[in-house]
C-alpha positions as CSV (number, residue, x, y, z in Angstrom):
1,X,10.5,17.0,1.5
2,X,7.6,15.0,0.4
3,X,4.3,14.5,2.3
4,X,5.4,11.8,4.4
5,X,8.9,12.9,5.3
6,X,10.6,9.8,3.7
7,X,11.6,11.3,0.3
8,X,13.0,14.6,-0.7
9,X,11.9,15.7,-4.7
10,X,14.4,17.9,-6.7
11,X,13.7,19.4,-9.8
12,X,16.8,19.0,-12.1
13,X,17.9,19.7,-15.7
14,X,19.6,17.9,-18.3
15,X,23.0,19.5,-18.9
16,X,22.8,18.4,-22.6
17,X,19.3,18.8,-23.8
18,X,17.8,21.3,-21.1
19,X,14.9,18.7,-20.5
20,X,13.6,19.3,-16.5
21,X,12.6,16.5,-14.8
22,X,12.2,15.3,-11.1
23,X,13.2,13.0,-8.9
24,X,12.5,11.9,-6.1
25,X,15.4,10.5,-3.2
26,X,14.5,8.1,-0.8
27,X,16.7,7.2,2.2
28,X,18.2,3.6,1.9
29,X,16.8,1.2,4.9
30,X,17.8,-2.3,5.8
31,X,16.0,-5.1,3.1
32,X,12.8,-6.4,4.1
33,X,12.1,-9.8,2.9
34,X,8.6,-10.7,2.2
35,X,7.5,-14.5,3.3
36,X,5.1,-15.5,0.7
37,X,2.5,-18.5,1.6
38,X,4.9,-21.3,0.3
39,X,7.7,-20.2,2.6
40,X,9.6,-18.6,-0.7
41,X,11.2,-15.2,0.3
42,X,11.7,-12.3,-1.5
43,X,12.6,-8.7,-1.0
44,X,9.7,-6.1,-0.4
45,X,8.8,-4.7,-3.6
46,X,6.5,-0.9,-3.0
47,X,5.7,-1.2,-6.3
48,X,4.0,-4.5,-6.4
49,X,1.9,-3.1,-2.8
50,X,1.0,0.0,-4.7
51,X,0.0,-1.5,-7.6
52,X,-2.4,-3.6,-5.2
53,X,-3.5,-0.6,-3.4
54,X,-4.3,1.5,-6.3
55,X,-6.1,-1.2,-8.1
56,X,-8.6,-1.1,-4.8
57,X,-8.8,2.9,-5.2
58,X,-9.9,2.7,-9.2
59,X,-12.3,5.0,-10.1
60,X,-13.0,6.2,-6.9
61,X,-12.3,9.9,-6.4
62,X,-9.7,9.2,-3.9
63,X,-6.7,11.2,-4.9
64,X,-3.3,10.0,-5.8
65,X,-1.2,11.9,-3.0
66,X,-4.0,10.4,-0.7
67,X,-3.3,7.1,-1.9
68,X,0.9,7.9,-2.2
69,X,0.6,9.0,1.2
70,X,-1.3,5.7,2.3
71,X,1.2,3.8,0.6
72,X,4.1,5.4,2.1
73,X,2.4,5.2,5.9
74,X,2.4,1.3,5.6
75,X,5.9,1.2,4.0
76,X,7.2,3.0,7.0
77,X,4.6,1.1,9.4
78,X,6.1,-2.3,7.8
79,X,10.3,-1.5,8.2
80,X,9.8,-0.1,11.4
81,X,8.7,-2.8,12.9
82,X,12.5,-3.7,13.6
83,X,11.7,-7.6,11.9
84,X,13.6,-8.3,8.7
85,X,11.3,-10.6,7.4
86,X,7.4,-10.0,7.2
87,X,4.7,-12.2,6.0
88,X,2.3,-11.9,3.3
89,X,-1.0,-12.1,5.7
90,X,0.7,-9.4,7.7
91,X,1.1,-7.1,4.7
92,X,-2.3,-7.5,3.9
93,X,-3.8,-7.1,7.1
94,X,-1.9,-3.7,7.5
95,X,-3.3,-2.8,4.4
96,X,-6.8,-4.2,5.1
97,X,-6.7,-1.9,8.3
98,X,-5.6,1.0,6.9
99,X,-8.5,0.9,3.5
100,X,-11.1,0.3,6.4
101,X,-10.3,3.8,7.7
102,X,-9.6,5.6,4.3
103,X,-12.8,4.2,2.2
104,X,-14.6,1.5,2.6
105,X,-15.3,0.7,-1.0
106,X,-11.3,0.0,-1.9
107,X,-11.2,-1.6,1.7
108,X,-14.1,-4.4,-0.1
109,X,-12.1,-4.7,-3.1
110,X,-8.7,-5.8,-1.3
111,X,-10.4,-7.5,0.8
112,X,-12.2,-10.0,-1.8
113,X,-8.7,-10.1,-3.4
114,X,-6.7,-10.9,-0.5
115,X,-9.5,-13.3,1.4
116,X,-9.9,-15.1,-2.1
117,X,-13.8,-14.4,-1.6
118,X,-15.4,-17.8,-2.7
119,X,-19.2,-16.9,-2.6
120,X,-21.9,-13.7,-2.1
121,X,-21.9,-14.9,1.4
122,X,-18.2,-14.2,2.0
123,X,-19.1,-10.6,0.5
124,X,-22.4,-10.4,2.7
125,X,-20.0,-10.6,5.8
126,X,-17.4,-8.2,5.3
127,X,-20.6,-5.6,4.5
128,X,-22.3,-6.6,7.5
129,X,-19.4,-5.7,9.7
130,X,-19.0,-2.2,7.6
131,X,-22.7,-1.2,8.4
132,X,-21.8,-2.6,12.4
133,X,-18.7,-0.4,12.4
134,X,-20.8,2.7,11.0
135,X,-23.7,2.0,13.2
């Protein structure tokens, strides 16, 4: 099993070339539709979260299991909320909550993404309450 318990990695072999490779086997939940701002729905997509997620972690020495795990936690934190639809502002402020607690630098840069920062003072805020919360 994986870290998080929700995929199981094999190590196989091509039976014609002898190539190894791995895979890794997830188990098949109910679809969870994501309701974007406009009211358009769409199924969840981990790849477009992670892609989000690791852009916040770049170049920081955060490492990629860390982040994998991360990624996997809100996944599971996300489906098992028993809903089959979830909203955008949700996903982010799962996300939001759980960069706070891993670094606060990739926590900034989601944040300024997702909040659409408009001005330094938008920025100035979200550091004030980081310095508040390490006080």
């Amino acid at each position: 099993m994986v870290e998080d318990g929700v995929a199981i990695r094999r190590r196989r072999e091509c039976l014609k070339c002898g190539a190894r490779y791995t895979t890794y086997e997830r188990v098949e939940t109910a679809n969870l539709l994501v309701v974007k701002k406009g009211g358009v729905r769409e199924q969840f997509d981990r790849k477009k979260l992670a892609a989000g997620i690791y852009k916040a972690f770049e170049k920081r020495s955060t490492p990629a299991s860390e982040i994998e795990t991360l990624i996997s936690d809100i996944e599971v934190q996300l489906k098992s909320r028993g809903e089959s639809e979830v909203s955008t502002n949700d996903i982010g402020e799962v996300v939001m909550e759980r960069l706070k607690a891993v670094d606060d630098v990739a926590y900034v840069r989601f944040a300024s993404v997702y909040r659409s920062f408009a001005d330094i003072q938008s920025f100035e805020e979200v550091l004030r309450s980081l310095k508040r919360k390490k006080s």
